[in-house]
VEXDREN-2710 file (C-alpha; in Angstrom, 1 decimal):
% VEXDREN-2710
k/r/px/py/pz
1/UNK/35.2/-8.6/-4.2
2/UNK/34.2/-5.7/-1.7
3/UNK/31.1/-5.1/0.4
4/UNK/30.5/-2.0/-2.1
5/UNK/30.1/-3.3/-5.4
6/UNK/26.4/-2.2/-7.0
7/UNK/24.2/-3.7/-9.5
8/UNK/25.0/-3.9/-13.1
9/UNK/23.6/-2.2/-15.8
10/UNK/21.9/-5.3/-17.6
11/UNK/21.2/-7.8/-15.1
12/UNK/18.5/-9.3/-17.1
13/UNK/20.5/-10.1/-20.2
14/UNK/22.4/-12.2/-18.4
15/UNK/19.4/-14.1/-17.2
16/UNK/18.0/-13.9/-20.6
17/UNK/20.9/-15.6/-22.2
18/UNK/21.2/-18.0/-19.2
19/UNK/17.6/-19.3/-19.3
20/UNK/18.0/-19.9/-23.2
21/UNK/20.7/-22.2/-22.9
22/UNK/18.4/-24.1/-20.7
23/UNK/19.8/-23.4/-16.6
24/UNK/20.0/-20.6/-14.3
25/UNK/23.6/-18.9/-14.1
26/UNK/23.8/-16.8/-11.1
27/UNK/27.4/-16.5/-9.2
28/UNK/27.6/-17.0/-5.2
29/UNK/29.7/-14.0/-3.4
30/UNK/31.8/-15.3/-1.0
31/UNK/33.1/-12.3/1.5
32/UNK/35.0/-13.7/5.0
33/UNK/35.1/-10.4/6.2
34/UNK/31.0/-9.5/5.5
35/UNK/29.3/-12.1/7.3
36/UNK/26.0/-10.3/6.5
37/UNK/26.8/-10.4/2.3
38/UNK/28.3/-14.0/2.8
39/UNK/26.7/-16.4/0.2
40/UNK/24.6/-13.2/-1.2
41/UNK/23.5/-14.6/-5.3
42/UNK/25.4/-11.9/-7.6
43/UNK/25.6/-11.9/-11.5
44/UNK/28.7/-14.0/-12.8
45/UNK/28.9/-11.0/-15.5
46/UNK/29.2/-8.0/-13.8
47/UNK/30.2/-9.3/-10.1
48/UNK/26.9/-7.3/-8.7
49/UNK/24.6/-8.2/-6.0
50/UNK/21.2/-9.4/-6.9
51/UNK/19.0/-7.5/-4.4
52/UNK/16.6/-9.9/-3.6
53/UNK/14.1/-9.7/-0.8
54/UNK/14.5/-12.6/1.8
55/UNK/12.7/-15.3/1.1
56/UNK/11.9/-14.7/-2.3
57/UNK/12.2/-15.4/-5.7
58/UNK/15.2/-13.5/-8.1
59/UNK/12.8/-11.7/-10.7
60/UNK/15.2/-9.7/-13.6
61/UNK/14.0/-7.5/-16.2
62/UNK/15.0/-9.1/-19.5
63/UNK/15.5/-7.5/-22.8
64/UNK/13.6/-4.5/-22.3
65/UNK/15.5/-3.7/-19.0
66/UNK/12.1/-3.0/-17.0
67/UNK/10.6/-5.2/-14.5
68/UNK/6.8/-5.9/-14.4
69/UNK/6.5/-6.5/-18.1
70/UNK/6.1/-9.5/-20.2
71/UNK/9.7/-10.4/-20.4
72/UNK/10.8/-10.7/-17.2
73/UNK/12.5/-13.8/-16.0
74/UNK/12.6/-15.6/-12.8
75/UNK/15.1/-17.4/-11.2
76/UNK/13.1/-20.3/-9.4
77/UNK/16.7/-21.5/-7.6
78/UNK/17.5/-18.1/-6.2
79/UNK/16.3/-17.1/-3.4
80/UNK/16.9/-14.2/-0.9
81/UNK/18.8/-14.7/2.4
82/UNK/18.5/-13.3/5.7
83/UNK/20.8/-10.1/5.6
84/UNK/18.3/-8.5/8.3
85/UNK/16.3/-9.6/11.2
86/UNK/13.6/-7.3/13.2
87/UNK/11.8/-7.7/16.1
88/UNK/9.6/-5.8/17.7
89/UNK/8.6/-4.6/21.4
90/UNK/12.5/-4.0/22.4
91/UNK/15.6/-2.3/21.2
92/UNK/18.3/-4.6/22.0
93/UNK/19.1/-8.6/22.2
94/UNK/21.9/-10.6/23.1
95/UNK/23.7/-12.8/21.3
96/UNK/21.0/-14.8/19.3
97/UNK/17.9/-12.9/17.2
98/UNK/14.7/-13.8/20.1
99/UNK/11.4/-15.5/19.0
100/UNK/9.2/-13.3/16.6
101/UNK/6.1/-12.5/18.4
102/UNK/2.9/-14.0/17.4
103/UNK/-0.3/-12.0/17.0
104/UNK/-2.1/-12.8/20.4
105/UNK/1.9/-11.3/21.8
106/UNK/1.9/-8.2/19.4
107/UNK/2.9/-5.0/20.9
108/UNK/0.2/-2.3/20.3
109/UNK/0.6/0.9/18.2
110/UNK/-2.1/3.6/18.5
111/UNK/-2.2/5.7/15.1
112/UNK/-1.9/9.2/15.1
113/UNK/0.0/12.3/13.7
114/UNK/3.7/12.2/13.8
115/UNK/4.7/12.0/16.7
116/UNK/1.7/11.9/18.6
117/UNK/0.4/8.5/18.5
118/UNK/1.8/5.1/20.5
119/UNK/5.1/3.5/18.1
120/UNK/6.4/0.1/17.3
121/UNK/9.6/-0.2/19.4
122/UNK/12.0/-2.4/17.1
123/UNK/15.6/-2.7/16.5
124/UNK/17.1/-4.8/13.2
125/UNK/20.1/-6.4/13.2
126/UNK/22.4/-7.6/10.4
127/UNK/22.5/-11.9/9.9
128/UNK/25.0/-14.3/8.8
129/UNK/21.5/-16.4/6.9
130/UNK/23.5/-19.3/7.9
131/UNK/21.3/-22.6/8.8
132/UNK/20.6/-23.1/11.9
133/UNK/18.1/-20.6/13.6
134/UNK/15.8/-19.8/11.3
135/UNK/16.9/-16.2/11.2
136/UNK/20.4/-17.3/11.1
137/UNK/23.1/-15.3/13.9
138/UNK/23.4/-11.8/14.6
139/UNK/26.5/-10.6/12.8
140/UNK/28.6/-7.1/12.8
141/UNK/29.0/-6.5/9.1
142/UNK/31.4/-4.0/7.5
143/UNK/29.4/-2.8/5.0
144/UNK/26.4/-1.6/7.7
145/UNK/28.8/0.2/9.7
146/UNK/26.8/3.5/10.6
147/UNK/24.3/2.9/7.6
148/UNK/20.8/4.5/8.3
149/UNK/18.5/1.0/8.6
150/UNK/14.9/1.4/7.2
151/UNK/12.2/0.2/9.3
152/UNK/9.1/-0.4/7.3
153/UNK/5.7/-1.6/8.0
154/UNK/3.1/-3.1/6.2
155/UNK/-0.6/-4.0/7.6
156/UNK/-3.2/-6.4/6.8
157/UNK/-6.1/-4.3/5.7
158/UNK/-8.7/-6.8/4.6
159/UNK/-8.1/-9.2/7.6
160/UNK/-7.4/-11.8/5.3
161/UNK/-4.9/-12.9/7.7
162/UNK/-1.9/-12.6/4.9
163/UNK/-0.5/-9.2/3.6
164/UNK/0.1/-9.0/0.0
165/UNK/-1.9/-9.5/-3.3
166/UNK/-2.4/-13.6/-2.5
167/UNK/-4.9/-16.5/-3.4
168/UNK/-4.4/-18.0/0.2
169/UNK/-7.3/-16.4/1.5
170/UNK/-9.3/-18.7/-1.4
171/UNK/-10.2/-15.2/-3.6
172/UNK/-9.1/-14.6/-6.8
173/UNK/-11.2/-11.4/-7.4
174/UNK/-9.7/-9.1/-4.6
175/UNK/-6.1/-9.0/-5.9
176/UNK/-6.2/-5.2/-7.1
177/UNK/-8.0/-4.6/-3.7
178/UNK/-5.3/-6.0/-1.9
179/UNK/-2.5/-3.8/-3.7
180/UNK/-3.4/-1.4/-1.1
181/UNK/-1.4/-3.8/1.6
182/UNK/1.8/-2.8/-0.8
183/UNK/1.6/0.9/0.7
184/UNK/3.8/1.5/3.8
185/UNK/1.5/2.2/6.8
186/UNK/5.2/3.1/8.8
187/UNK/8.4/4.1/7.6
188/UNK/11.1/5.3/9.7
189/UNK/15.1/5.4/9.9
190/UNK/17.3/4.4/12.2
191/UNK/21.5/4.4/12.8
192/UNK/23.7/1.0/12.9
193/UNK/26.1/0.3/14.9
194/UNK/27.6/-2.9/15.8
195/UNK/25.4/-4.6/13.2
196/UNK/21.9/-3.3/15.0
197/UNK/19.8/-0.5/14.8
198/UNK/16.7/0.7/17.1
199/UNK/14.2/2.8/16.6
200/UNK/10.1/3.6/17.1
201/UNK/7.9/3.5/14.3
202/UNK/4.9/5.8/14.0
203/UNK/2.1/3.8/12.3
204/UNK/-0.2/5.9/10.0
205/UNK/-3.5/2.9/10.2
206/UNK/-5.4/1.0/12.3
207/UNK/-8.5/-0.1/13.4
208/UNK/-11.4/0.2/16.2
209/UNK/-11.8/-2.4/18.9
210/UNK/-12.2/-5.6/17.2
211/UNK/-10.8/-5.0/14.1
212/UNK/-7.2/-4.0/15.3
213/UNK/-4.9/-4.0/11.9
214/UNK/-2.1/-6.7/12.4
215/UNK/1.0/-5.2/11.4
216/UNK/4.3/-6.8/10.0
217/UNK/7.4/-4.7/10.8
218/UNK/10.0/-5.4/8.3
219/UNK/13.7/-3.5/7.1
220/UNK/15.8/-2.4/4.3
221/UNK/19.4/-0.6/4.0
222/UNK/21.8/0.2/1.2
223/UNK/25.3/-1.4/2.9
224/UNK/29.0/-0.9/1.2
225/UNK/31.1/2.3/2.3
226/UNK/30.6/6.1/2.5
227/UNK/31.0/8.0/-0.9
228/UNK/30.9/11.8/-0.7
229/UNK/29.9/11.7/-4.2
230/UNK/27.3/9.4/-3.7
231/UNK/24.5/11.3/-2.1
232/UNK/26.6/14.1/0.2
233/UNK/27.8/10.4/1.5
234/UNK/24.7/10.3/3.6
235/UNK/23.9/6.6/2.0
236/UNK/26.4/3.6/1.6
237/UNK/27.3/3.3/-2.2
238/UNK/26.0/-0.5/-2.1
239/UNK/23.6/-3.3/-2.5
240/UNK/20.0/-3.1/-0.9
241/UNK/19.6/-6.0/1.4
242/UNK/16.5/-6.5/3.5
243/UNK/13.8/-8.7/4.9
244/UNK/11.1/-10.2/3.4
245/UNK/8.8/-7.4/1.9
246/UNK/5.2/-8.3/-0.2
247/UNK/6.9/-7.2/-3.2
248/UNK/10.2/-6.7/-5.0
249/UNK/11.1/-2.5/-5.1
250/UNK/12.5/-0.1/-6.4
251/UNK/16.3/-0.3/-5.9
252/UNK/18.1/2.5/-7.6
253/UNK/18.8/5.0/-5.3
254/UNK/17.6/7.5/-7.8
255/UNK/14.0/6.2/-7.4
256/UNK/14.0/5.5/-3.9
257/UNK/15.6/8.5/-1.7
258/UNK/14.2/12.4/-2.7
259/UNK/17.9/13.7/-1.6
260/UNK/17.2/14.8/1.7
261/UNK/18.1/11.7/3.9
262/UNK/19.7/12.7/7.0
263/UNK/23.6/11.4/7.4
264/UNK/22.6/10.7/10.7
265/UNK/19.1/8.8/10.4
266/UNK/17.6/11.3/12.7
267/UNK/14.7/9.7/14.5
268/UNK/13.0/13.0/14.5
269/UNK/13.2/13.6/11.3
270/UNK/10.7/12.5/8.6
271/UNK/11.6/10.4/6.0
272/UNK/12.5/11.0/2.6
273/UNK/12.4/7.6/1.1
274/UNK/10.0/5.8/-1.3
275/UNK/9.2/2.0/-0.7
276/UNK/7.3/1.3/-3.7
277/UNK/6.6/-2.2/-6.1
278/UNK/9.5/-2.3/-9.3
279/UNK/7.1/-5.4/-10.1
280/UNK/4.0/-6.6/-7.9
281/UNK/3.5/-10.4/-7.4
282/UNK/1.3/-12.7/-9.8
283/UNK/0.3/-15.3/-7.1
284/UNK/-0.3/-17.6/-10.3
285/UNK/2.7/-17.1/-11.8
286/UNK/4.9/-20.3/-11.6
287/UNK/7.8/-19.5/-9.7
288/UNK/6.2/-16.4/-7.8
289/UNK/3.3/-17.8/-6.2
290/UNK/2.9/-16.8/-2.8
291/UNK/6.7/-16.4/-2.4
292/UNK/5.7/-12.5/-1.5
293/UNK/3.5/-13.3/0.5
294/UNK/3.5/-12.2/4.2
295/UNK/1.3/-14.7/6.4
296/UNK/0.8/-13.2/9.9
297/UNK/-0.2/-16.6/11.8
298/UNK/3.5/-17.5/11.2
299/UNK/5.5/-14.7/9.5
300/UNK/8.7/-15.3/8.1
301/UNK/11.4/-15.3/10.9
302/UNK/12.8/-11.9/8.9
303/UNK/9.9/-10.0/10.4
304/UNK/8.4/-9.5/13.3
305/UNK/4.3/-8.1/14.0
306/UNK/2.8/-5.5/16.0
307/UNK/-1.0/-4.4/16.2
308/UNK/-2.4/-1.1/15.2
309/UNK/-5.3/0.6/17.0
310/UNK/-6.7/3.6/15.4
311/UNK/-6.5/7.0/17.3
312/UNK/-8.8/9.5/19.3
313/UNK/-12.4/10.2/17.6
314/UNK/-12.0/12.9/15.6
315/UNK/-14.8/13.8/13.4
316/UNK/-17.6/11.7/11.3
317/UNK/-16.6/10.8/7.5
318/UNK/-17.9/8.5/5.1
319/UNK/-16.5/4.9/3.7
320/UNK/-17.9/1.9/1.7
321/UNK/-17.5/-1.9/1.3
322/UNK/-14.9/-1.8/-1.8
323/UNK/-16.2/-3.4/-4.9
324/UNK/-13.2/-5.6/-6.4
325/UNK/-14.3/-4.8/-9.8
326/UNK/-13.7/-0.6/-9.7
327/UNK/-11.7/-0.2/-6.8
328/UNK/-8.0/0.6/-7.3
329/UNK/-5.3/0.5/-4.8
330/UNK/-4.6/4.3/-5.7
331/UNK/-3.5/7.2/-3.5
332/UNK/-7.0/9.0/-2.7
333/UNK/-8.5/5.5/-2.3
334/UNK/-7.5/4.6/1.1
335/UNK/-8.9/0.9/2.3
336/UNK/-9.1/0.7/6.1
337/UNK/-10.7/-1.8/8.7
338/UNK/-14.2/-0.7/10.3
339/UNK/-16.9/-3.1/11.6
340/UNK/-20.2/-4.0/10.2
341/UNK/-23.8/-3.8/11.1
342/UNK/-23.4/-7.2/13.8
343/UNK/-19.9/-5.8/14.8
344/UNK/-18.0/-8.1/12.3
345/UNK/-14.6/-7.5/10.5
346/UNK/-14.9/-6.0/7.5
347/UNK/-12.6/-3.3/4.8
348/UNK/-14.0/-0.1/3.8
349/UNK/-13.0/2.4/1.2
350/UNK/-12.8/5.9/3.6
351/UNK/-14.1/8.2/0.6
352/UNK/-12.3/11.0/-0.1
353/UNK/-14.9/11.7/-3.8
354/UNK/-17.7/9.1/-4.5
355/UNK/-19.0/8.0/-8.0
356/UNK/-22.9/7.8/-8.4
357/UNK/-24.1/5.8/-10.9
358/UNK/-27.1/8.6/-13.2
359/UNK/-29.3/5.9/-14.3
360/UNK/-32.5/6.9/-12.9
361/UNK/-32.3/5.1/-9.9
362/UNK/-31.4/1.7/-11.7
363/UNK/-28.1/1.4/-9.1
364/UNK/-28.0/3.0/-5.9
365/UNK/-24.9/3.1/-3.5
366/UNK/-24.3/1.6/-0.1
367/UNK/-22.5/3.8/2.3
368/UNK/-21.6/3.8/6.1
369/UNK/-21.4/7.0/8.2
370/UNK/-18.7/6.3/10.7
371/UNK/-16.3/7.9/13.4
372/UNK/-12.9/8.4/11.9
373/UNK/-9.5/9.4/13.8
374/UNK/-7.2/12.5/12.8
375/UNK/-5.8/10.3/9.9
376/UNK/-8.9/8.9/9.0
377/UNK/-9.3/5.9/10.4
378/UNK/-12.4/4.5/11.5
379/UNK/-12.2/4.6/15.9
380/UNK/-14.2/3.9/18.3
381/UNK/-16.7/6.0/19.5
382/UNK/-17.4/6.4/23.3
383/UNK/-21.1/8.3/23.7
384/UNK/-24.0/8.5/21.3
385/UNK/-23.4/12.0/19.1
386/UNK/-26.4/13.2/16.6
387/UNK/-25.0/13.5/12.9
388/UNK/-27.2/15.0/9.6
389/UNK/-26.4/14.0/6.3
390/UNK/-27.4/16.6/3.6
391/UNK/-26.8/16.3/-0.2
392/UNK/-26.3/19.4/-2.6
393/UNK/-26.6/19.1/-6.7
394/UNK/-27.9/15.7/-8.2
395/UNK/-27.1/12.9/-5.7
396/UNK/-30.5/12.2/-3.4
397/UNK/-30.3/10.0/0.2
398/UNK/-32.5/7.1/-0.3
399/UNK/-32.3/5.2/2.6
400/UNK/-33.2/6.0/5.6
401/UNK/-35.9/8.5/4.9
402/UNK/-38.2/9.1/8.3
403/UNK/-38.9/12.2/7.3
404/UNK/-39.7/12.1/3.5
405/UNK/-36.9/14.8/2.3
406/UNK/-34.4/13.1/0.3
407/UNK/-32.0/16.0/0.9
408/UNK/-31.6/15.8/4.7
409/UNK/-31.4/13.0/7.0
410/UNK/-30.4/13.1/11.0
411/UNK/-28.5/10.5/12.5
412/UNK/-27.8/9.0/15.6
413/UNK/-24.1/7.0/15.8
414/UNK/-22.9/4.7/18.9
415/UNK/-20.5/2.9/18.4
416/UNK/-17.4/2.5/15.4
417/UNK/-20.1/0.6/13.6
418/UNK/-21.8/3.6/12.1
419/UNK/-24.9/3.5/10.3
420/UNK/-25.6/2.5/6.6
421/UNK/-26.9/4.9/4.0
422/UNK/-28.1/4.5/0.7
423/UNK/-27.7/7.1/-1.8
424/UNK/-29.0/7.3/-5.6
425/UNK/-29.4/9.9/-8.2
426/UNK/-32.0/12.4/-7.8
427/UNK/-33.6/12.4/-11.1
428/UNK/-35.8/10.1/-12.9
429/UNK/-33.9/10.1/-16.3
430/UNK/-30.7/8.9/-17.0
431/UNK/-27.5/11.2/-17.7
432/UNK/-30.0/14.1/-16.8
433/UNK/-28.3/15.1/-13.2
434/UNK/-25.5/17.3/-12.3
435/UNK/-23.2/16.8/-10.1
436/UNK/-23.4/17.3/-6.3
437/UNK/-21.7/16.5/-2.9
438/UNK/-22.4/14.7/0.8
439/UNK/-22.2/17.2/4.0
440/UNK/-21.7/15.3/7.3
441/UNK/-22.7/17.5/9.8
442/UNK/-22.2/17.2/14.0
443/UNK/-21.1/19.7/17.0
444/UNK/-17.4/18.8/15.9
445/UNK/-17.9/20.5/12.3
446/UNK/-18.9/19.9/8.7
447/UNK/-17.7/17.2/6.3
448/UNK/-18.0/17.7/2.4
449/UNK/-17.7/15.1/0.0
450/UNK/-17.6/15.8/-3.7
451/UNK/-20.0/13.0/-5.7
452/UNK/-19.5/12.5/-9.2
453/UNK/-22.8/11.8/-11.7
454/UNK/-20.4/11.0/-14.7
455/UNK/-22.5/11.0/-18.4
456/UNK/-20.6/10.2/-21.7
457/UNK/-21.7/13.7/-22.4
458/UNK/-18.5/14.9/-21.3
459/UNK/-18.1/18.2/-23.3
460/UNK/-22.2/18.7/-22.4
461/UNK/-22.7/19.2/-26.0
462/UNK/-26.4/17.7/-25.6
463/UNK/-25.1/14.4/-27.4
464/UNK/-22.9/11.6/-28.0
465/UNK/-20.2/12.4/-30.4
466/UNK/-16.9/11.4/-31.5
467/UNK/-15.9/14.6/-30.0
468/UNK/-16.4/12.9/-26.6
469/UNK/-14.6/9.8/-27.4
470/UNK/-11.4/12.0/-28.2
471/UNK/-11.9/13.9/-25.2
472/UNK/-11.9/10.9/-23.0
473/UNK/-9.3/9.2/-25.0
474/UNK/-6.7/12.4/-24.4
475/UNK/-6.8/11.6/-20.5
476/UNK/-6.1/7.7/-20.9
477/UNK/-4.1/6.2/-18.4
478/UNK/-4.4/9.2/-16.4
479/UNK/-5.5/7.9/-12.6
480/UNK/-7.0/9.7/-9.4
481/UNK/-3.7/12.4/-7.9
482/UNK/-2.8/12.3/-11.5
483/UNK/-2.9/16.0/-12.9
484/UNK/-4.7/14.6/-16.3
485/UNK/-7.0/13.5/-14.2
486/UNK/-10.8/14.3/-14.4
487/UNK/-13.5/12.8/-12.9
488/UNK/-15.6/13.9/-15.7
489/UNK/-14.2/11.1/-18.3
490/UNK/-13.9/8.5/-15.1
491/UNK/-17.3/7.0/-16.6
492/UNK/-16.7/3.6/-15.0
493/UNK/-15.8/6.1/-11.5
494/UNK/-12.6/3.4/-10.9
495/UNK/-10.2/6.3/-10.3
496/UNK/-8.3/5.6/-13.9
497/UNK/-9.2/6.8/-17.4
498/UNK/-8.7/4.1/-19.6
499/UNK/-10.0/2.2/-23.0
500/UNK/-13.4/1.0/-20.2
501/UNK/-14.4/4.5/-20.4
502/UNK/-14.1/5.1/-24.4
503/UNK/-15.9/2.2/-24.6
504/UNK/-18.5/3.1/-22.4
505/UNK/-19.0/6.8/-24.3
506/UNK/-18.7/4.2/-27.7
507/UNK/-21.5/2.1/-26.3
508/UNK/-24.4/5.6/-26.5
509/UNK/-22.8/6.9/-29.5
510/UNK/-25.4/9.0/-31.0
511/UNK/-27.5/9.2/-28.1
512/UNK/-29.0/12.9/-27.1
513/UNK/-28.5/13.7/-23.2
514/UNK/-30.0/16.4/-21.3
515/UNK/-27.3/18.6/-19.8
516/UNK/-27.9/19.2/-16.4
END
């Protein structure tokens, strides 16, 4: 069988029909000539690679031919091999993979724009997986030959010390918080040639002094041979074989690459590639577990780490300790490291919109006023600067007040820690405020954040009707970035529109409300 051969077009039917006759069929490719693919797990029916990050479990789509729903099947005897090594901090090796650095060893990456910022030197190479070194032994496969390698990185956001959705760190609760980890913080392509590729990788987070975000560099490539019918021939018409990643992807090239990958993995180029979940892990399931999981204190010998320090002080934004039960790992949710009141570790939500809860001051809302890089990080902060906080509409600052306006507050920041604020609704009814917004204001410029006072009131009718309920029921499913989207019918202000918030508008059927 050659390097090239691809996927099949039903590879979890064969599972399917394996796994009801009671045992796991899955045929082992044996290639002389590709030391890399050597031993690779394929299907016995169609002769294709299963593409199988290293380390983890084989997870097939069954009947349906989707991964991530309820029919999936997973292969608890196959496993991924090493088909790619990286380490980090150097661009070439000899002729055995060198140690993987540990976090106290790191190399450090200061986040910025492209190409402004400090990068992860790295270079991959292609591995045998053979026993032995952990990593197994470089190797110059055929089917890498001038392949564009993906170096990718992923950070640990929470400081949890594993990155991933994972029980290690002893809490269950946080697991959609953690899906945020699953978002490349660094992508960038490089060329192979004798079996290794090097490169330096931009990093897009990181974290002020003492709250550093540790960073786990990892690798993908398509390898097989060169079709000029198969993407301009800019991408090998092949299996997908990388390193440990903190999920299973997307594989088809049709749902990875946007069509504008450069033949030549220009390193100046940015890159048009998608490294997204095809099914996120289930750290309970039996069989998945933590198989996904990436644990920095000794990360699989696939990887290597770096450490991320956010950029220059920029401007002053706002964040907030994310609640596990409303926040969503979603585009316009960002989560980043900051430090709290003592100068611990802690996560923060860096708000882009805020939810306010319009119940007459029943809930209020914790926030921090912080210095933030160009990309929105929080960084350090060298000298003392003099920030206000003003609100506009029906969102009212309640704490700290020294000078008895709820609309205005002046603020003096120090350090990364920023100060805490607390705001509320304005009004002393419920559903009876409009919306508003936040201003941060210093010498470096103004900072507006739109708040949202959602009430199940949506078409402000001056009542609860079934009118509302079909209003909110024809955005379901529809999350924040999503052009459905409106924060109006976002009652439960968790970024997604779903059966939560009919229920919610279900709950004051009947119910007048003052329309602001």
């Amino acid at each position: 069988m050659r390097p090239g051969v691809r996927r099949g077009q039903r590879l979890g039917l064969v599972a399917v029909a394996c796994a009801a006759l009671g045992f796991e069929c899955v045929g082992i490719h044996w290639s002389p000539d590709d030391l890399m693919l050597h031993g690779d797990a394929t299907d016995p029916a169609t002769g294709a690679f299963l593409e199988i990050p290293a380390g983890a479990p084989a997870i097939l789509p069954g009947p349906d031919g989707e991964l991530a729903t309820g029919d999936d099947v997973v292969l608890r005897a196959v496993r991924g091999d090493v088909d790619l090594v990286v380490r980090t901090g150097l661009q070439s090796f000899g002729a055995a993979f060198p140690a993987a650095k540990t976090p106290g060893t790191a190399p450090v990456a200061v986040a910025e724009p492209f190409g402004d910022g400090t990068p992860v030197l790295f270079v991959a190479g292609a591995s045998d997986g053979r026993h032995g070194p952990a990593a197994g032994n470089p190797v110059d496969p055929p089917s890498l030959a001038d392949a564009p390698v993906l170096a990718v990185a992923f950070g640990d956001l929470d400081g949890d010390g594993v990155i991933g959705v994972t029980e290690l760190d002893g809490d269950a609760l946080d697991l959609e918080l953690e899906e945020a980890e699953l978002v490349p913080i660094g992508r960038r392509f490089a060329s192979s040639s004798g079996g290794r590729a090097a490169g330096q990788l931009p990093v897009a987070a990181g974290g002020p002094t003492g709250a550093e975000v540790l960073v786990a560099v990892g690798a993908a490539a398509y390898a097989g041979p060169f079709d000029p019918q198969h993407f301009g021939g800019a991408v090998p018409d092949g299996p997908l074989v990388m390193t440990l990643l903190p999920f299973q992807p997307r594989t088809l090239p049709g749902d990875v690459l946007d069509g504008n990958l450069p033949g030549a993995a220009d390193p100046n180029a940015l890159t048009g590639v998608q490294v997204e979940p095809a099914y996120v892990p289930e750290p309970a399931r039996p069989g998945v577990r933590e198989r996904f999981s990436i644990r920095l204190a000794a990360a699989h010998p696939s990887l290597d780490l770096a450490r991320a320090h956010s950029g220059a002080f920029a401007r002053f934004g706002l964040v907030r300790a994310p609640d596990p039960a409303t926040y969503r790992a979603l585009p316009g949710r960002p989560l980043r490291p900051g430090l709290d009141d003592v100068g611990g570790r802690a996560a923060y939500e860096v708000l882009q919109q805020l939810f306010v809860a319009d119940d007459a001051g029943a809930t209020q809302t914790a926030l921090r006023v912080v210095p933030l890089d160009r990309l929105g990080n929080v960084a350090d902060l060298a000298t003392s600067r003099s920030v206000t906080l003003r609100t506009e509409g029906g969102v009212a600052i309640a704490i700290p007040d020294t000078d008895g306006d709820p609309s205005a507050e002046t603020l003096s920041i120090g350090n990364a820690r920023g100060v805490a604020v607390t705001v509320d609704d304005s009004s002393p009814g419920s559903f009876d405020d409009g919306d508003g917004a936040l201003f941060v204001e210093s010498v470096l410029g103004l900072q507006r954040l739109d708040v949202f006072l959602p009430d199940p009131d949506v078409d402000d009718s001056g009542s609860v009707d079934t009118d509302d309920l079909d209003l909110i029921d024809s955005r379901r499913n529809a999350r924040l970035g999503d052009e459905l989207y409106d924060p109006r019918f976002d009652l439960s202000g968790d970024g997604r529109i779903r059966d939560e918030d009919v229920a919610l508008a279900e709950s004051h059927l009947g119910e007048d409300v003052d329309v602001p």
